[in-house]
BALOBA-1460 file (C-alpha; in Angstrom, 3 decimals):
// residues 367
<rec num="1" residu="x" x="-16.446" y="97.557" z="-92.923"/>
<rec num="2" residu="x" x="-15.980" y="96.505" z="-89.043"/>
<rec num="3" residu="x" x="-15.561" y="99.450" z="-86.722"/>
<rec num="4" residu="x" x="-12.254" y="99.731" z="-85.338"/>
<rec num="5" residu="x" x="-11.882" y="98.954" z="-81.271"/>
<rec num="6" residu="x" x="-12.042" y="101.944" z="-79.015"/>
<rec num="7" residu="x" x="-9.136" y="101.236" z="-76.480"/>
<rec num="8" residu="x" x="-8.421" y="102.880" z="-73.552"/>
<rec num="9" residu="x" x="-5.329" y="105.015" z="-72.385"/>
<rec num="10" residu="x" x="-4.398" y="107.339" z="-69.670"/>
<rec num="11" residu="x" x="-4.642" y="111.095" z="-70.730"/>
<rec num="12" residu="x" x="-1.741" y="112.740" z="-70.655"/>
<rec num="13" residu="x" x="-0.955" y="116.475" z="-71.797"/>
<rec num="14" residu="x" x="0.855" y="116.413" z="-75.338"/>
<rec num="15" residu="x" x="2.853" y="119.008" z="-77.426"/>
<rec num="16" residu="x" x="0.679" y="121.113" z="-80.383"/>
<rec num="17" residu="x" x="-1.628" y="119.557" z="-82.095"/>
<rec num="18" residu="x" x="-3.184" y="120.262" z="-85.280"/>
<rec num="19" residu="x" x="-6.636" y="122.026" z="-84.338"/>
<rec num="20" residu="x" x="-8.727" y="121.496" z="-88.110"/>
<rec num="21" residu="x" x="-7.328" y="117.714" z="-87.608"/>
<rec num="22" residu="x" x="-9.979" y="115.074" z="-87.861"/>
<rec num="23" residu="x" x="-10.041" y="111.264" z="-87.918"/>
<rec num="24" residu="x" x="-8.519" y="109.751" z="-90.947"/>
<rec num="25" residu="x" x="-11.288" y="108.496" z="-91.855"/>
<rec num="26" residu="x" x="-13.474" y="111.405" z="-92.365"/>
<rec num="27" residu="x" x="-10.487" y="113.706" z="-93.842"/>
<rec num="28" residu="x" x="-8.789" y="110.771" z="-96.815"/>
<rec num="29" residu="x" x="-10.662" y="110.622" z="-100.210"/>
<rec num="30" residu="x" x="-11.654" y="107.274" z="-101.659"/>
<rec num="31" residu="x" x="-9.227" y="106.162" z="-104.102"/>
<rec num="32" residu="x" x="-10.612" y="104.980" z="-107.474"/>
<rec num="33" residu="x" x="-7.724" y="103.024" z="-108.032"/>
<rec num="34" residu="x" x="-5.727" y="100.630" z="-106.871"/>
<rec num="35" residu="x" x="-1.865" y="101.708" z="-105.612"/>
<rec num="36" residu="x" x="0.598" y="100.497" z="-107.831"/>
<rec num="37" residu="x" x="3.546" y="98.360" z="-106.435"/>
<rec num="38" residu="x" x="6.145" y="100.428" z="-104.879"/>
<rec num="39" residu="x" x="9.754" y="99.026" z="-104.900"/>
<rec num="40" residu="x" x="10.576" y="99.158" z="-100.592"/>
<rec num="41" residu="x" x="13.571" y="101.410" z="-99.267"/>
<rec num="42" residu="x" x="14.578" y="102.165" z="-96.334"/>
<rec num="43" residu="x" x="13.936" y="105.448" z="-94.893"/>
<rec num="44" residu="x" x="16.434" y="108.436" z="-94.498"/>
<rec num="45" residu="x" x="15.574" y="108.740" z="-90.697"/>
<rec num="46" residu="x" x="13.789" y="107.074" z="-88.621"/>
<rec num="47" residu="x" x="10.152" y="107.326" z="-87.639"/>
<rec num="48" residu="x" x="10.115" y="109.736" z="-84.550"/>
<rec num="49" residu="x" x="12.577" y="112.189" z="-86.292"/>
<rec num="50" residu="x" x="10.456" y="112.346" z="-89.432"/>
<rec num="51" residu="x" x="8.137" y="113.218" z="-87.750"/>
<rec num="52" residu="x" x="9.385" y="115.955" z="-85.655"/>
<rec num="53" residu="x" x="11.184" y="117.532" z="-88.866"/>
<rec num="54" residu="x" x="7.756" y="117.532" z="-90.386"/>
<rec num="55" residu="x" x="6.322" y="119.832" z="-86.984"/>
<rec num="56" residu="x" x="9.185" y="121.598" z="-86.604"/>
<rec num="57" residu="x" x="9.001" y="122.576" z="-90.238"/>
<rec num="58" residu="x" x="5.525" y="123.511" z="-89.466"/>
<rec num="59" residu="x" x="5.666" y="125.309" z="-86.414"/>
<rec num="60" residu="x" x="9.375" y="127.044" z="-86.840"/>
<rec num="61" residu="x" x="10.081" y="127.387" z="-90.308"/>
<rec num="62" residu="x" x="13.716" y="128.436" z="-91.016"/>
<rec num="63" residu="x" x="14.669" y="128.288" z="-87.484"/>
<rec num="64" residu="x" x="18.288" y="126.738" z="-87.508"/>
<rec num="65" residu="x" x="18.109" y="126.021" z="-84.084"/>
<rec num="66" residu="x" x="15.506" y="123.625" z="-83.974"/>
<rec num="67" residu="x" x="16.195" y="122.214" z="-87.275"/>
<rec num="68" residu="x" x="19.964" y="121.380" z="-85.472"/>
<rec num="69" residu="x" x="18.072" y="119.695" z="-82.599"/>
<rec num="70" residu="x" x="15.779" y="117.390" z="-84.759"/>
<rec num="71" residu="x" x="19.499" y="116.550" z="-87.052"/>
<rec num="72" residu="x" x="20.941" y="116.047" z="-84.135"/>
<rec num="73" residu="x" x="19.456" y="114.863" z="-81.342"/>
<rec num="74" residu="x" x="16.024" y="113.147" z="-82.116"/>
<rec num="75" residu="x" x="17.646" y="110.108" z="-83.114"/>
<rec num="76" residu="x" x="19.976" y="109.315" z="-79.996"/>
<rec num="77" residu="x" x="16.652" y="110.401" z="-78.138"/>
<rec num="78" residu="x" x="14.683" y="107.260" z="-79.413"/>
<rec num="79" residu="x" x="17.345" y="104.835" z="-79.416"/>
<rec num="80" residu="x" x="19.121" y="105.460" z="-75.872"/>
<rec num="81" residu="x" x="15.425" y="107.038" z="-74.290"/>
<rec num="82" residu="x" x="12.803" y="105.834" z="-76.555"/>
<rec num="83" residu="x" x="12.069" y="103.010" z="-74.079"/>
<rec num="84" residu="x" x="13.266" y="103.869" z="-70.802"/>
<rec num="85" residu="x" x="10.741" y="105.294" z="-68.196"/>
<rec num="86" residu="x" x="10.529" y="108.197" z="-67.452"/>
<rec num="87" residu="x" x="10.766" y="108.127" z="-63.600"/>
<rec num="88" residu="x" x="14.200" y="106.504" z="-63.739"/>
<rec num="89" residu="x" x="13.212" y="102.569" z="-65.097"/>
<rec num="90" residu="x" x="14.868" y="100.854" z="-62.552"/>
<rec num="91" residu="x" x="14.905" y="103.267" z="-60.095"/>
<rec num="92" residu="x" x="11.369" y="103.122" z="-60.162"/>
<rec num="93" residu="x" x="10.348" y="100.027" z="-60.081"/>
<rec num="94" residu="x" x="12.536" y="99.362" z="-57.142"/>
<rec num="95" residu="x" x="10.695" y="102.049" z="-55.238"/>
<rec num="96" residu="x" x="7.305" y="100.473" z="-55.994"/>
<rec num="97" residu="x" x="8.830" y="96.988" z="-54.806"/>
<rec num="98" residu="x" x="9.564" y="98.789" z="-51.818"/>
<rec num="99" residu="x" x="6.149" y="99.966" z="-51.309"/>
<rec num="100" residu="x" x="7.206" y="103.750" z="-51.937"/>
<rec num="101" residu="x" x="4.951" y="105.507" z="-54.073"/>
<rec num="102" residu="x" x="5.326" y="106.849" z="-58.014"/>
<rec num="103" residu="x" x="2.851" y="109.547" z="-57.816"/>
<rec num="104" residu="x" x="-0.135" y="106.629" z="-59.101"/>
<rec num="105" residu="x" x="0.565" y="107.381" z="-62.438"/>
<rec num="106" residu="x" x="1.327" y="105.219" z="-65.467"/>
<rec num="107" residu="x" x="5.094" y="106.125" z="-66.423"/>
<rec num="108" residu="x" x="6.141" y="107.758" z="-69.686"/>
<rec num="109" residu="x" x="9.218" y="107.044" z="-71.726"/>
<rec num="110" residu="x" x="11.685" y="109.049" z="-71.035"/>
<rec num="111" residu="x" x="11.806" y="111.324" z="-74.628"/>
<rec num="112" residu="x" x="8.580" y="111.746" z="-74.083"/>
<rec num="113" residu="x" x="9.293" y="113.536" z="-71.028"/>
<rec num="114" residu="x" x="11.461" y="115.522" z="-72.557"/>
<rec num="115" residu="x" x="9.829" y="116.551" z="-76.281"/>
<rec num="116" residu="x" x="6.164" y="117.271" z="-74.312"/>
<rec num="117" residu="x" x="7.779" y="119.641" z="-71.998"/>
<rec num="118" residu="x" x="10.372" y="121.103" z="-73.794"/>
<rec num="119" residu="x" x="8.245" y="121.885" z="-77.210"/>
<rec num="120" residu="x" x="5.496" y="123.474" z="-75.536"/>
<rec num="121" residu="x" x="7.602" y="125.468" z="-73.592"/>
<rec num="122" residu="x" x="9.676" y="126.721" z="-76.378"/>
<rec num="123" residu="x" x="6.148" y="128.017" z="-77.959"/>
<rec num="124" residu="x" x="5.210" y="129.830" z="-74.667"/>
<rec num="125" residu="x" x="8.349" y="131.644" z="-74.847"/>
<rec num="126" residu="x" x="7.963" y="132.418" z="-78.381"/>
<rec num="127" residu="x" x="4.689" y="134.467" z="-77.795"/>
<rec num="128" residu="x" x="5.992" y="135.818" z="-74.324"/>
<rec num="129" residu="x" x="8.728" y="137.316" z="-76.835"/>
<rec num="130" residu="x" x="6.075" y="138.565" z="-79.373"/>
<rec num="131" residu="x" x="4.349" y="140.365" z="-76.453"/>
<rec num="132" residu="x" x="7.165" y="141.887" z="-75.674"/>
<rec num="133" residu="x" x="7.795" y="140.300" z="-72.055"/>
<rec num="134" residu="x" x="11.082" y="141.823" z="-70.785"/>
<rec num="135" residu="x" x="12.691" y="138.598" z="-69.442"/>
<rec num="136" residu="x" x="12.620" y="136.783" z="-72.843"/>
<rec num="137" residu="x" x="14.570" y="139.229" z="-74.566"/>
<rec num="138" residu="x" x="17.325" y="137.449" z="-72.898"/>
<rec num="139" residu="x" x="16.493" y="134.084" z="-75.201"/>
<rec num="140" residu="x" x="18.117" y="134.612" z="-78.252"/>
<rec num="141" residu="x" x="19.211" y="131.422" z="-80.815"/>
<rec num="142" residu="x" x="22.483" y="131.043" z="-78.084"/>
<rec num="143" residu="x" x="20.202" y="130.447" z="-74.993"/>
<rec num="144" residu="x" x="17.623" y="128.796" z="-76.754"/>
<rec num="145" residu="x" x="20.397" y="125.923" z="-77.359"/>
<rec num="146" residu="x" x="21.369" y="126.217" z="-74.182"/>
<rec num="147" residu="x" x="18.060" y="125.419" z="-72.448"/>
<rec num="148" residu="x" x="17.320" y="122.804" z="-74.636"/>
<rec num="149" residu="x" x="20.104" y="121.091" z="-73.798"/>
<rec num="150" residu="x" x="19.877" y="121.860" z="-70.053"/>
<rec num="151" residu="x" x="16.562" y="120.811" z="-69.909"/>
<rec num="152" residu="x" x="17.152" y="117.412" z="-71.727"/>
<rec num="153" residu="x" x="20.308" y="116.589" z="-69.170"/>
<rec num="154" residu="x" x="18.138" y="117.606" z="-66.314"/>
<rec num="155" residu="x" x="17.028" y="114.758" z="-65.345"/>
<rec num="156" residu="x" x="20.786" y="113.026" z="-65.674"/>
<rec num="157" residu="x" x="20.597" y="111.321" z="-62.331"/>
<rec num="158" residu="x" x="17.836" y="108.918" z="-63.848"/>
<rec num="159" residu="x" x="20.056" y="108.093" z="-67.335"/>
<rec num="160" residu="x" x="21.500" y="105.046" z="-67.997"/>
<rec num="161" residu="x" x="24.205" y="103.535" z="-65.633"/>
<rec num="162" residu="x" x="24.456" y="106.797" z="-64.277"/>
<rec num="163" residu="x" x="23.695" y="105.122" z="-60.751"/>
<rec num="164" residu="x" x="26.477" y="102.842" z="-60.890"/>
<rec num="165" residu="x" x="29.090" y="104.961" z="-61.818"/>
<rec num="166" residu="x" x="28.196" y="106.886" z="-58.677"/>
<rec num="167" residu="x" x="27.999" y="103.935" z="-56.608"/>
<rec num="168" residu="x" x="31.054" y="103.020" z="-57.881"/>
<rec num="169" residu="x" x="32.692" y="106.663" z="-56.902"/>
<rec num="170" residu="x" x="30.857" y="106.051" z="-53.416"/>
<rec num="171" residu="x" x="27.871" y="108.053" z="-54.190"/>
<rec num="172" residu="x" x="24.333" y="108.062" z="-54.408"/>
<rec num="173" residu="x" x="21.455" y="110.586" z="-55.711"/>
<rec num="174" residu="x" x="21.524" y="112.081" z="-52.025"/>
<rec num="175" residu="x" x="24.962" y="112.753" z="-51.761"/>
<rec num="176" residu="x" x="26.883" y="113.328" z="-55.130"/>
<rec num="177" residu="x" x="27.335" y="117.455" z="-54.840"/>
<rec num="178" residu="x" x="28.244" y="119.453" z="-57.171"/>
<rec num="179" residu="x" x="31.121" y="121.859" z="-55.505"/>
<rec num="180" residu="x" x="32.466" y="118.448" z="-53.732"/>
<rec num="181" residu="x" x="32.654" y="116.417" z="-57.014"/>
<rec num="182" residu="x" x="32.343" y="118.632" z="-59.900"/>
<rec num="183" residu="x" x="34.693" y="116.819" z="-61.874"/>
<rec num="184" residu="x" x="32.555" y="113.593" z="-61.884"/>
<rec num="185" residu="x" x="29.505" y="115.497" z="-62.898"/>
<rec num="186" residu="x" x="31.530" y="117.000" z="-65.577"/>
<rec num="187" residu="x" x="32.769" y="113.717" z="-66.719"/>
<rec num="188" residu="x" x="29.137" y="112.797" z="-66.710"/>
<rec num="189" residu="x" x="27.648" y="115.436" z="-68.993"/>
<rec num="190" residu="x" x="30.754" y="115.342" z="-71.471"/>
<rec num="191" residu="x" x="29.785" y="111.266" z="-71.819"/>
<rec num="192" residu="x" x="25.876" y="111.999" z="-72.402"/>
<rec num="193" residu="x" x="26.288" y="115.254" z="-74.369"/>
<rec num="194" residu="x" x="28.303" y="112.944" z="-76.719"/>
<rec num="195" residu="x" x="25.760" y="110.286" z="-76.963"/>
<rec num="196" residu="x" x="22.802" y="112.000" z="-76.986"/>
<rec num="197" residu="x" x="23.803" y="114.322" z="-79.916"/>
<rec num="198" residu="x" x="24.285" y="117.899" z="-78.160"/>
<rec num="199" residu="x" x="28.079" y="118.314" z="-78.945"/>
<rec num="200" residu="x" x="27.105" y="118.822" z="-82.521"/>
<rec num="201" residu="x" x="23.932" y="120.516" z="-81.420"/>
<rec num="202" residu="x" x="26.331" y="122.903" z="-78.876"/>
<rec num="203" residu="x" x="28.710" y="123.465" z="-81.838"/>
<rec num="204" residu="x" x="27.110" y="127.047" z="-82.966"/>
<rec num="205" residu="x" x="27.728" y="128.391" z="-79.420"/>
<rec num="206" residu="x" x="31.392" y="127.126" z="-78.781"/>
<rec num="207" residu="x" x="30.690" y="123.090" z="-78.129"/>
<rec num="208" residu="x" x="30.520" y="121.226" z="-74.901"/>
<rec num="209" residu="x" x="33.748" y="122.575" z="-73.561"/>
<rec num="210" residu="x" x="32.506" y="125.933" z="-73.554"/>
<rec num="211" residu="x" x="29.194" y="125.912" z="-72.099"/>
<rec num="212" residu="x" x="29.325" y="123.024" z="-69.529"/>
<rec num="213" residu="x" x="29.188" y="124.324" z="-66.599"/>
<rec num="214" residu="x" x="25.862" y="126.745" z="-67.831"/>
<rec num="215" residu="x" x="24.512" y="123.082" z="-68.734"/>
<rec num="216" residu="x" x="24.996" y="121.828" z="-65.122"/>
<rec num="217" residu="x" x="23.877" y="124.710" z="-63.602"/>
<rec num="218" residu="x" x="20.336" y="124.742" z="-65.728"/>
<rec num="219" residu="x" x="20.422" y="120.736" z="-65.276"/>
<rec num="220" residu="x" x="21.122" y="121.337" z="-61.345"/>
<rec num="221" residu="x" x="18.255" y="124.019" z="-60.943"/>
<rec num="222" residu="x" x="15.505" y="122.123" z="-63.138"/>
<rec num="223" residu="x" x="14.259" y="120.482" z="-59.894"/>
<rec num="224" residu="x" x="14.363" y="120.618" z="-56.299"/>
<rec num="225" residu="x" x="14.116" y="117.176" z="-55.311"/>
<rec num="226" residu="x" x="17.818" y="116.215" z="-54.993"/>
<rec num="227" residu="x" x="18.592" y="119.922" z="-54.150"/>
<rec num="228" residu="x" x="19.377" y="123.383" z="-56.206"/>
<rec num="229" residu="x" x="22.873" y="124.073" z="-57.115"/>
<rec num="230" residu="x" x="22.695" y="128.290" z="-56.380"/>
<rec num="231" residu="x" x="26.905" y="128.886" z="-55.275"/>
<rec num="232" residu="x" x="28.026" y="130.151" z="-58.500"/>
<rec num="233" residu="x" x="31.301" y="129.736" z="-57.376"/>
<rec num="234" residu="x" x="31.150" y="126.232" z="-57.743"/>
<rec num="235" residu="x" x="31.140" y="126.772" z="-61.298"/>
<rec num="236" residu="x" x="33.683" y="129.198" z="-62.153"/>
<rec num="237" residu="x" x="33.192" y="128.465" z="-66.233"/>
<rec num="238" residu="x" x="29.778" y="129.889" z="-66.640"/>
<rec num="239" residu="x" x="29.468" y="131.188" z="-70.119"/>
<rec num="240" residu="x" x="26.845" y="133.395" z="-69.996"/>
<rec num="241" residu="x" x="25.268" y="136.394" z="-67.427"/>
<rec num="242" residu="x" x="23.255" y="135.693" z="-64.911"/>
<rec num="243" residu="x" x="19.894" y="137.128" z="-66.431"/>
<rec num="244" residu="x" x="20.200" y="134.760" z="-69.264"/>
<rec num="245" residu="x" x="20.847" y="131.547" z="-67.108"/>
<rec num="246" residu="x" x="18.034" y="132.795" z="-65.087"/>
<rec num="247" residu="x" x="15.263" y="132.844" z="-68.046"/>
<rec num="248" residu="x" x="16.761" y="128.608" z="-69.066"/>
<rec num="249" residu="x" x="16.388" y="128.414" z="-65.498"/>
<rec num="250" residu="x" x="12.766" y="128.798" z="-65.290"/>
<rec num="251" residu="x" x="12.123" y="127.945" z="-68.759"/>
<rec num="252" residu="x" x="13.707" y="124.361" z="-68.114"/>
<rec num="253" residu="x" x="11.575" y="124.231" z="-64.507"/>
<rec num="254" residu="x" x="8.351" y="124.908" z="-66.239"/>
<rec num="255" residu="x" x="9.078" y="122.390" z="-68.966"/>
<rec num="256" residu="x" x="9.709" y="119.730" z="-66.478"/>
<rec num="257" residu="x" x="6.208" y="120.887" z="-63.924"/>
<rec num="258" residu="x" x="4.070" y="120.957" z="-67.537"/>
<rec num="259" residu="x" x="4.962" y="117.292" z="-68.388"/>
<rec num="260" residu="x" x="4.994" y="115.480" z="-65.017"/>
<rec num="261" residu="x" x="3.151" y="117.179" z="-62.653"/>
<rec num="262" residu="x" x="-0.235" y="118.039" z="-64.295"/>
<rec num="263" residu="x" x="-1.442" y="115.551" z="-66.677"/>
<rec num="264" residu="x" x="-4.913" y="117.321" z="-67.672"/>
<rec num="265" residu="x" x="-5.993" y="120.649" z="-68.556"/>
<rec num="266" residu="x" x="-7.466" y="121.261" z="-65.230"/>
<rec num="267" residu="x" x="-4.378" y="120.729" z="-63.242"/>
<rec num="268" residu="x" x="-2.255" y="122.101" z="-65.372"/>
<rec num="269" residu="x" x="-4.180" y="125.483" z="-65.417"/>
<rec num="270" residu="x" x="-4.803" y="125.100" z="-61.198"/>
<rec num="271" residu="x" x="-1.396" y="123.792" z="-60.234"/>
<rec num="272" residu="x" x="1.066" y="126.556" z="-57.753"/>
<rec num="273" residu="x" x="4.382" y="125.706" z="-59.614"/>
<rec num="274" residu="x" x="3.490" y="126.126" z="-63.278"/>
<rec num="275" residu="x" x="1.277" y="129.153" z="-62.103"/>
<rec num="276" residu="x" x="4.108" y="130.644" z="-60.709"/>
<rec num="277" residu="x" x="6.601" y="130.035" z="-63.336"/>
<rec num="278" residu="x" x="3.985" y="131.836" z="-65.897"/>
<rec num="279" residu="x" x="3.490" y="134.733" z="-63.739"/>
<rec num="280" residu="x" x="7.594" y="135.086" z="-63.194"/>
<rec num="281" residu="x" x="8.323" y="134.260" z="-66.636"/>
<rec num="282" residu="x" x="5.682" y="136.749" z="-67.918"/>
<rec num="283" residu="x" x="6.031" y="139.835" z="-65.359"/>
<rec num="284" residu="x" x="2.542" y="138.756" z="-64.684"/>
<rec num="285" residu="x" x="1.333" y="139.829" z="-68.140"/>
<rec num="286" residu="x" x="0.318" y="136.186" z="-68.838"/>
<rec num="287" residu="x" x="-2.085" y="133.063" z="-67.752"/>
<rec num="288" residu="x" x="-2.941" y="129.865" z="-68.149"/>
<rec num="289" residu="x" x="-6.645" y="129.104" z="-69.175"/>
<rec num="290" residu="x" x="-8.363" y="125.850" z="-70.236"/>
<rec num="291" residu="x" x="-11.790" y="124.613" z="-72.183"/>
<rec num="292" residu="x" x="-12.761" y="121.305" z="-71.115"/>
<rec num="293" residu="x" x="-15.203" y="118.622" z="-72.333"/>
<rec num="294" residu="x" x="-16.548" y="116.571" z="-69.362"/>
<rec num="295" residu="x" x="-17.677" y="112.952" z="-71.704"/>
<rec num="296" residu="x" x="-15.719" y="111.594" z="-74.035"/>
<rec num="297" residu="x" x="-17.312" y="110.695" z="-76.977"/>
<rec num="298" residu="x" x="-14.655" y="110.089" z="-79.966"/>
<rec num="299" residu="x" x="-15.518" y="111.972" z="-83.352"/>
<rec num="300" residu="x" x="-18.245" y="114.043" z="-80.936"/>
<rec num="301" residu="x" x="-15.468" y="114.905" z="-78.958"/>
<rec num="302" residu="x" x="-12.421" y="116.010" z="-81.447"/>
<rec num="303" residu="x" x="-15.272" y="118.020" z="-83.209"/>
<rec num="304" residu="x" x="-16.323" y="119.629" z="-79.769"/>
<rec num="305" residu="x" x="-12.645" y="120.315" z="-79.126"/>
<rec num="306" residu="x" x="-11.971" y="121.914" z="-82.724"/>
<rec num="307" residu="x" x="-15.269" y="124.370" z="-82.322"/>
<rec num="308" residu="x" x="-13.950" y="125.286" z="-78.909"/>
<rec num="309" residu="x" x="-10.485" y="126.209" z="-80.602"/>
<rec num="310" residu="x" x="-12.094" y="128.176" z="-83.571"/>
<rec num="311" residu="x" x="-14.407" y="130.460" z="-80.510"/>
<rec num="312" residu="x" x="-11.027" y="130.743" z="-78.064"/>
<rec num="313" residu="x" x="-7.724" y="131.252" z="-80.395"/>
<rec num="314" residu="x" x="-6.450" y="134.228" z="-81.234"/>
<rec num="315" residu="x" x="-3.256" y="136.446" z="-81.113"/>
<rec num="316" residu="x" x="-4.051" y="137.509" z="-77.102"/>
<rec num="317" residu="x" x="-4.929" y="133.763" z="-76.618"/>
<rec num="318" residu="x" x="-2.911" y="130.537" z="-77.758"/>
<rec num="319" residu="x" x="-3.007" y="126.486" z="-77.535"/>
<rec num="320" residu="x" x="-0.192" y="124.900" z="-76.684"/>
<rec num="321" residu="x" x="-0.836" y="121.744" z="-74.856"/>
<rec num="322" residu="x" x="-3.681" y="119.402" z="-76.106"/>
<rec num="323" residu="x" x="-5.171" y="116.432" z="-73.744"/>
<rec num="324" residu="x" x="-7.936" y="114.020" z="-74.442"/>
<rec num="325" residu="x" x="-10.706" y="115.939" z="-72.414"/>
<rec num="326" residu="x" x="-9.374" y="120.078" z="-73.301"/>
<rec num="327" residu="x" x="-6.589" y="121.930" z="-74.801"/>
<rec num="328" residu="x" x="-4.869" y="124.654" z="-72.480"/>
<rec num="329" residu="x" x="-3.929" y="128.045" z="-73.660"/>
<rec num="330" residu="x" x="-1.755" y="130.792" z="-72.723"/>
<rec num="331" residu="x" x="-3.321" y="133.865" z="-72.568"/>
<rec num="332" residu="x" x="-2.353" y="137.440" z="-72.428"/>
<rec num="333" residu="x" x="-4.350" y="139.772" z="-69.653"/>
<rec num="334" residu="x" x="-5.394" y="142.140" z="-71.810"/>
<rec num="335" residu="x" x="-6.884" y="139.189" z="-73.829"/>
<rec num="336" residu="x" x="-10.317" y="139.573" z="-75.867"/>
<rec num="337" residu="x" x="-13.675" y="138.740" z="-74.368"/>
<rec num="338" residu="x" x="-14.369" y="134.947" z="-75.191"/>
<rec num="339" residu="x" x="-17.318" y="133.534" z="-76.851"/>
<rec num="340" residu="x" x="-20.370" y="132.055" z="-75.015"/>
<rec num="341" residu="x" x="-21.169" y="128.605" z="-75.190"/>
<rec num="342" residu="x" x="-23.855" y="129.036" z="-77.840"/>
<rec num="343" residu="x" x="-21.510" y="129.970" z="-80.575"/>
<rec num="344" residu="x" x="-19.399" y="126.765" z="-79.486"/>
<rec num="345" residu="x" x="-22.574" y="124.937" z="-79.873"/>
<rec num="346" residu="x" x="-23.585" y="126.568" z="-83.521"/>
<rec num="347" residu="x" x="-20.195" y="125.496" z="-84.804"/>
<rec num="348" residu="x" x="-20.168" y="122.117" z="-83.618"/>
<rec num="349" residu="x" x="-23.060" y="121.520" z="-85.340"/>
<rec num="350" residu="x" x="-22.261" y="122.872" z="-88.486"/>
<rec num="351" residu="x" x="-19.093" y="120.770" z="-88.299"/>
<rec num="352" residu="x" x="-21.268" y="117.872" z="-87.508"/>
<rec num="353" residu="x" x="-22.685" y="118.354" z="-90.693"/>
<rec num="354" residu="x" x="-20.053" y="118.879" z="-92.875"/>
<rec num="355" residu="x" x="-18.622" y="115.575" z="-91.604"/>
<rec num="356" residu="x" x="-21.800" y="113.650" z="-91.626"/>
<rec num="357" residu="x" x="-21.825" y="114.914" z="-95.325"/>
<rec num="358" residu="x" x="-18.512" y="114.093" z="-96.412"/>
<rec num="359" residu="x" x="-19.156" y="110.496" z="-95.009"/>
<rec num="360" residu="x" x="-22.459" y="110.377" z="-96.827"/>
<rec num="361" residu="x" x="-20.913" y="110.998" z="-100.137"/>
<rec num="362" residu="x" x="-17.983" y="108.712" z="-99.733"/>
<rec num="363" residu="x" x="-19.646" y="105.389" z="-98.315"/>
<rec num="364" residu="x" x="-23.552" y="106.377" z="-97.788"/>
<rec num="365" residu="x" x="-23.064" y="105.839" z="-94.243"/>
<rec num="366" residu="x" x="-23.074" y="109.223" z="-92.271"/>
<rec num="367" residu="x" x="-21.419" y="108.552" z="-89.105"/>
């Protein structure tokens, strides 16, 4: 049987991942038989949303909120964002015709921008809350929904057609201001909340209507490139108290640092922002910390990687973003000792041979 072709591709930091997870090769059984012809149908959702109901049900079972977000919006996500770069499509190609630079990076779509900072953010807070970190006491099922959606509109100056309609109200990224033309920018989030799903998703906490201007002001506060929106009496509808807009505040910032600024382990764990969104978010009762593998090697490597993640995780110490070359994990300062290298090495190999056997006895070809 011809080897499949090793390609090549960018590493990028991704939500959870499945530590015990090996090729599919080495993990499916031989089948004896022959699959019987299945009549075709068409599936209930499509592909992306399948699969994030299948995480979600994984990783937050019976949690309405998230199952809302996948019913909700995971489909307008792939069809209006699926495709569309992350760093504004148009906008940035423009600005590398222009000889501007786009941080050297290969672009991402735009969903997912949003799913691999927004999901692994979501599990950071969880475990801030089940260390009983003060601030997150604030982020109950109501702000959870409203940070999601924040953090998803918070990049609404890069959505579709969004820069015409402000050219066409005499306005540009630079000068469209939120006390000066609040009623544009509202007209703007009521049209995307609609298409992207969050009116339904918004429903539980009073709809759009309610919470829009708490939207704006987590979208507005995100990022600091086009300027923070911090006169609250701009918005004179906010919703909720200022504590709990402040925790979506930083939640929604650290989302947005963890999937565009630091796309390995190493400058993830070493970069100023995210470091001090942790220590904020945590009262300084929480890090980032990293394993790393320097070569890598395929099946070596995801075997490396699992060993490492059998010696590091524990209830003090958590993965939540996984990479090609390490996994980063959020860890609590009062964390267990880790393990030395040599017990990383003793498992590998045992894993090593497990695999090697479980190839043997399927095609009496090791690996």
């Amino acid at each position: 049987m011809p080897r499949r072709k090793r390609t090549a591709e960018p590493e990028a930091l991704e939500l959870f991942s499945d530590e015990e997870s090996l090729p599919e090769d080495l993990e499916s059984e031989e089948e004896d038989a022959e699959r019987q012809p299945e009549q075709l149908m068409l599936a209930e959702e499509p592909l992306f949303a399948a699969l994030l109901r299948q995480a979600i049900t994984k990783l937050w079972p019976g949690d309405t909120v998230m199952t809302d977000f996948v019913t909700h919006v995971a489909g307008p996500l792939s069809e209006l964002l699926g495709t569309r770069g992350a760093k504004g499509g148009d906008f940035a190609v423009k600005r590398v015709q222009a000889g501007l630079d786009v941080e050297g990076r290969p672009d991402q779509s735009f969903r997912a921008h949003l799913i691999n900072g927004l999901f692994p953010v979501l599990h950071v807070a969880h475990w801030l809350n089940v260390w009983g970190v003060p601030r997150l006491r604030y982020l109950n099922d109501q702000a959870r929904r409203l940070f999601m959606a924040g953090y998803v509109l918070h990049d609404w100056l890069k959505l579709p057609d969004v820069d015409e309609e402000l050219r066409a109200a005499g306005l540009s990224h630079d000068t469209v201001n939120a006390k000066q033309h609040l009623a544009l920018i509202e007209t703007l989030f009521q049209h995307w909340c609609e298409r992207l799903g969050l009116h339904a998703f918004l429903y539980p906490v009073g709809g759009v209507e309610v919470v829009l201007h708490d939207l704006i002001y987590i979208a507005c506060n995100t990022q600091v490139k086009w300027e923070t929106l911090r006169n609250l009496s701009a918005l004179p509808k906010l919703s909720v108290d200022g504590r709990t807009l402040d925790v979506c505040e930083s939640l929604s910032r650290l989302a947005d640092l963890i999937t565009y600024v630091a796309p390995t382990p190493r400058q993830a764990v070493a970069h100023r922002g995210i470091h001090r969104e942790i220590a904020e978010l945590s009262n300084n009762t929480a890090r980032l910390v990293y394993h790393h593998v320097a070569d890598n090697r395929g099946v070596l490597t995801n075997l490396i990687h699992n060993a490492a993640l059998h010696a590091m995780r524990d209830q003090t110490r958590v993965p939540f973003l996984y990479s090609l070359s390490g996994v980063v994990f959020l860890q609590h300062v009062n964390a267990t000792s880790l393990f030395g290298s040599v017990t990383i090495i003793e498992v590998t190999i045992e894993r090593v041979r497990t695999c090697v056997d479980k190839r043997w006895f399927m095609y009496i070809t090791g690996l």
